[in-house]
C-alpha positions in Angstrom: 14.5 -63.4 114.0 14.7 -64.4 110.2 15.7 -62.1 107.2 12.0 -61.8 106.3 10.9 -61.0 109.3 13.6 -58.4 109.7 12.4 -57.1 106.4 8.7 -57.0 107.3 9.5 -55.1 110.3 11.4 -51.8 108.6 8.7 -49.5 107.8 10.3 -49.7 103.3 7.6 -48.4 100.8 8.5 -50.9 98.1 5.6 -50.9 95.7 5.9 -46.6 96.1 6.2 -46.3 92.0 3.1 -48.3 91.7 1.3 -45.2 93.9 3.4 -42.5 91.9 1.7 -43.7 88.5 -1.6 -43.8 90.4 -1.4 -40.0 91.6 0.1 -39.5 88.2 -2.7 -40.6 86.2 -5.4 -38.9 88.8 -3.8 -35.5 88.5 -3.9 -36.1 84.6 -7.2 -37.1 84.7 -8.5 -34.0 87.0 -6.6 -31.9 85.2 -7.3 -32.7 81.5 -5.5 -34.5 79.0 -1.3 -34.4 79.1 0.7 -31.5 77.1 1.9 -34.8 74.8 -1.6 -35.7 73.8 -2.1 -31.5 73.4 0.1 -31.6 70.8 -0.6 -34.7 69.2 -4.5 -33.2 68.8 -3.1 -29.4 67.3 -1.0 -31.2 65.1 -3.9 -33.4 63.9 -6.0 -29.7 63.5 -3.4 -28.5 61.9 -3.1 -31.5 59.2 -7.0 -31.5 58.8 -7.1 -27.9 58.0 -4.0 -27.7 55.4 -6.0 -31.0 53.8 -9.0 -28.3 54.1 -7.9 -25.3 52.4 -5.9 -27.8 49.7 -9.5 -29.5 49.1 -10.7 -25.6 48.7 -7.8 -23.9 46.5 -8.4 -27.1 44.2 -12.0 -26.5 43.9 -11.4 -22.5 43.2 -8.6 -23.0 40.4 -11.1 -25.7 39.1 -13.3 -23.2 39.3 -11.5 -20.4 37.4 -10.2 -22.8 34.8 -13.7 -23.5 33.8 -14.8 -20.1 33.5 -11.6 -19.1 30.8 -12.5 -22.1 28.6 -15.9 -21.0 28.6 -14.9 -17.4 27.8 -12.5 -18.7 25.1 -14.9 -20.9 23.6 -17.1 -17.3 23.5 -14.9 -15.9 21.7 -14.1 -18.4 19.2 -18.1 -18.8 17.9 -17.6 -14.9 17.5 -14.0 -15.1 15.6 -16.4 -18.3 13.3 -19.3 -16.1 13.0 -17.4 -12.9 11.8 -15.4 -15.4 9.3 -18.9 -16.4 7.9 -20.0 -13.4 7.5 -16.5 -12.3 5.4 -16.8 -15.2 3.6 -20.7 -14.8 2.8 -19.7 -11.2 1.5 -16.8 -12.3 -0.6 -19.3 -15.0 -2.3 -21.6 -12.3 -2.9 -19.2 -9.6 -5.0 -17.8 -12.9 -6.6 -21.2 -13.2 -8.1 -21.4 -9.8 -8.9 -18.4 -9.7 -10.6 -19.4 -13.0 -12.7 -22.4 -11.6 -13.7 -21.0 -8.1 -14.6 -18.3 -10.3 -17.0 -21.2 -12.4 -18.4 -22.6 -9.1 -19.4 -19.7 -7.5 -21.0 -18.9 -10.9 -23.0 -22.1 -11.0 -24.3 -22.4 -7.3 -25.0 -20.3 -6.2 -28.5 -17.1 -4.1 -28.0 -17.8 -0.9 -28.3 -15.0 -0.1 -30.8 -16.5 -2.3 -33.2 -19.9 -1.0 -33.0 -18.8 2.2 -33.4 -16.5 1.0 -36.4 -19.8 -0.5 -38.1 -22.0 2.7 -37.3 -19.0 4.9 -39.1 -18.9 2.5 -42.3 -21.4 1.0 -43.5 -21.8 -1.5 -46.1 -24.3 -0.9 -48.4 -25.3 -3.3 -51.1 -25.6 -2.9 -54.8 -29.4 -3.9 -55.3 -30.4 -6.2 -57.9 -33.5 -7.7 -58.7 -34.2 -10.7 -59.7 -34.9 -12.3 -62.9 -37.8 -14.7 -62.9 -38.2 -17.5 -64.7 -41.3 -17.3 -67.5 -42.6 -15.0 -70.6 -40.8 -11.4 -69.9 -40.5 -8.8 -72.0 -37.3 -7.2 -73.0 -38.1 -4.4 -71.0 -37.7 -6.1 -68.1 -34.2 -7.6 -69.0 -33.2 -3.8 -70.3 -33.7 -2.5 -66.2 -31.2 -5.5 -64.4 -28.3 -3.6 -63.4 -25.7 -5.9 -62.9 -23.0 -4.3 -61.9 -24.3 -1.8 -59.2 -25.3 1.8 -59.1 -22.8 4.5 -59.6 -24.4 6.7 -57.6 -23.8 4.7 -54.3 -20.7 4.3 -55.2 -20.3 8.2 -55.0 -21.8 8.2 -52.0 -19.6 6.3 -50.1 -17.0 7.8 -51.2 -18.4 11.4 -50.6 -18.9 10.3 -46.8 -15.7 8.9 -46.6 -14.0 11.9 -47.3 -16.2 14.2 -45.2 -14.8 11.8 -42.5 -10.9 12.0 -43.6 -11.8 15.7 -43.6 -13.6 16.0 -40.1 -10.3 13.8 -38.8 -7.8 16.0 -40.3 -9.4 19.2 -38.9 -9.8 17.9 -35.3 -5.9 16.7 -35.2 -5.2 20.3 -36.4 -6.8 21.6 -33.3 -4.7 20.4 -30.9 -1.8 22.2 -29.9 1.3 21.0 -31.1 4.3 19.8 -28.5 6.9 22.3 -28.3 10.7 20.8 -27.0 12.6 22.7 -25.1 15.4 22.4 -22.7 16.9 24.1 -19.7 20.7 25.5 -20.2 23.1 26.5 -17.6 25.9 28.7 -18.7 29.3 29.3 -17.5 30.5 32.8 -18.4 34.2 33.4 -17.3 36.0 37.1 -17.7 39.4 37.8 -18.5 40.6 39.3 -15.3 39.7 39.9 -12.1 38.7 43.6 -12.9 35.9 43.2 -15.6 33.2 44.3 -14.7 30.6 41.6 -14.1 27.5 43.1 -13.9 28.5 44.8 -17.3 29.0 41.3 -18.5 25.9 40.0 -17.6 23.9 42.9 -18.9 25.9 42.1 -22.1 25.0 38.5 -21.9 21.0 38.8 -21.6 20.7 41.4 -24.2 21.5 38.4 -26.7 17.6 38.4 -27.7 16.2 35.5 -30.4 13.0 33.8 -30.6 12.8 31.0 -28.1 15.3 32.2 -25.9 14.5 33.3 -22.4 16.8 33.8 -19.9 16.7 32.8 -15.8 18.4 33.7 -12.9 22.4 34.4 -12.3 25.1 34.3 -10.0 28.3 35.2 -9.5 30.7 32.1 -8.3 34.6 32.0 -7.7 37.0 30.7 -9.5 40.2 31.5 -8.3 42.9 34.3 -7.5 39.9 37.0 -7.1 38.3 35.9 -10.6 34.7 35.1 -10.4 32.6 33.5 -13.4 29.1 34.3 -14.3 26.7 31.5 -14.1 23.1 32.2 -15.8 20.2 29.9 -16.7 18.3 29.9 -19.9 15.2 28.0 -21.5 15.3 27.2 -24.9 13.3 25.8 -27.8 15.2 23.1 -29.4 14.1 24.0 -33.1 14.8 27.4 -32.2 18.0 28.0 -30.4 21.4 25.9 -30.2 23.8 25.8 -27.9 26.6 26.7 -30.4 24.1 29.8 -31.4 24.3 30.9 -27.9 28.1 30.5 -27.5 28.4 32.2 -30.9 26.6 35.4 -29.5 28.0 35.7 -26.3 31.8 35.4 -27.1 31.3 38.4 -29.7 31.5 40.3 -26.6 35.2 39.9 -26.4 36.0 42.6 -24.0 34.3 41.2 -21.4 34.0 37.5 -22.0 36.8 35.1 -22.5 35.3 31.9 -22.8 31.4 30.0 -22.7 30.9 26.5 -21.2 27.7 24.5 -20.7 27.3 23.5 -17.0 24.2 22.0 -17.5 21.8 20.4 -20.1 18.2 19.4 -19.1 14.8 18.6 -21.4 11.5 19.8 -20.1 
């Protein structure tokens, strides 16, 4: 017996992968589509709805971006109308303000109208000569040189005016100067009595002299020093008056100083 008859003899399965693909692809294709081509398809889905929701966050922000430069471009008319209308009044007070300056330049000041009203001018009258046959009667009444009598007159009102001037100004209360002095009184000792001291210092009286409040401040090694506050009129009372009167009372005071000197 040959080789190939040997061979077709044995009971082999040689073309058995052939069959395996066959059942393979009949189970797959009773069963639905493989787990590889599952996959492939979810991850196609997947893609397609990313692409989806891309496509629809685009759209929304597109959207939204639209709306803001609509709302800004809102709000800018109302920024240019509120501009025109500050602009609108401004032109309008410009105006009145030109006119109100047109009317004062054209109106006189109102010093020198009042000026004019207080003095006026009045003229000398003179007629006048005509040419012809007049009598010397007529030559006898030119007065060339003016009237006496207005010349009175003017003078008369002016010093009724001088006077009226001169008796208002003497109305008015006249400006008194005075000043605000702080004293320092010091003792001899540490046993003078200090309120004795200051009685002795306010019953210095003059006119224009007004004392303040007082206090007692130390100086050192128990000694204290009176220190009092005065007003005074400047054409009235002096500083060297007031030390003058004070240091006469030479049991209790041993020396004046001025702390302070102040106008009003």
């Amino acid at each position: 017996m040959s080789g190939l008859q040997c061979l077709a003899s044995e009971k082999i399965w040689f073309d058995k992968h052939c069959f395996d693909e066959a059942e393979k692809r009949f189970y797959e294709g009773a069963n639905g589509p493989s787990t590889q081509q599952q996959q492939v398809k979810t991850v196609l889905q997947q893609a397609k709805g990313r692409q989806q929701k891309r496509q629809h966050r685009n759209s929304s922000s597109h959207a939204g971006g639209d709306q803001e430069l609509v709302s800004r471009m809102k709000s800018l008319e109302l920024e240019n109308q509120t501009l025109h209308k500050v602009v609108e009044e401004m032109r309008a007070a410009l105006q009145k303000l030109e006119s109100r300056v047109v009317v004062l330049e054209k109106s006189p000041a109102p010093a020198a109208v009042s000026h004019a009203q207080a003095a006026p001018v009045k003229a000398a009258p003179v007629k006048q000569v005509e040419n012809g046959d007049d009598d010397d009667d007529d030559d006898d009444d030119v007065d060339l040189f003016g009237s006496d009598e207005d010349d009175e007159e003017a003078a008369r009102i002016k010093q009724e005016r001088i006077d009226a001037y001169a008796a208002k100004k003497s109305k008015k209360p006249a400006l008194i100067a005075k000043s605000s002095i702080l004293l320092d009184v010091k003792p001899w000792d540490d046993e003078t009595d200090m309120a004795k001291l200051e009685e002795c210092v306010r019953s210095v009286q003059m006119d224009g002299l007004l004392w303040g409040a007082a206090k007692l401040l130390p100086v050192g090694y128990g000694i204290k020093k009176l220190q009092i506050n005065c007003v005074v009129e400047d054409d009235k009372v002096g500083t060297d008056i007031l030390e003058e009167e004070i240091t006469k009372f030479e049991d209790f005071v041993q020396s004046v100083d001025v702390a302070a000197f102040n106008k009003i």
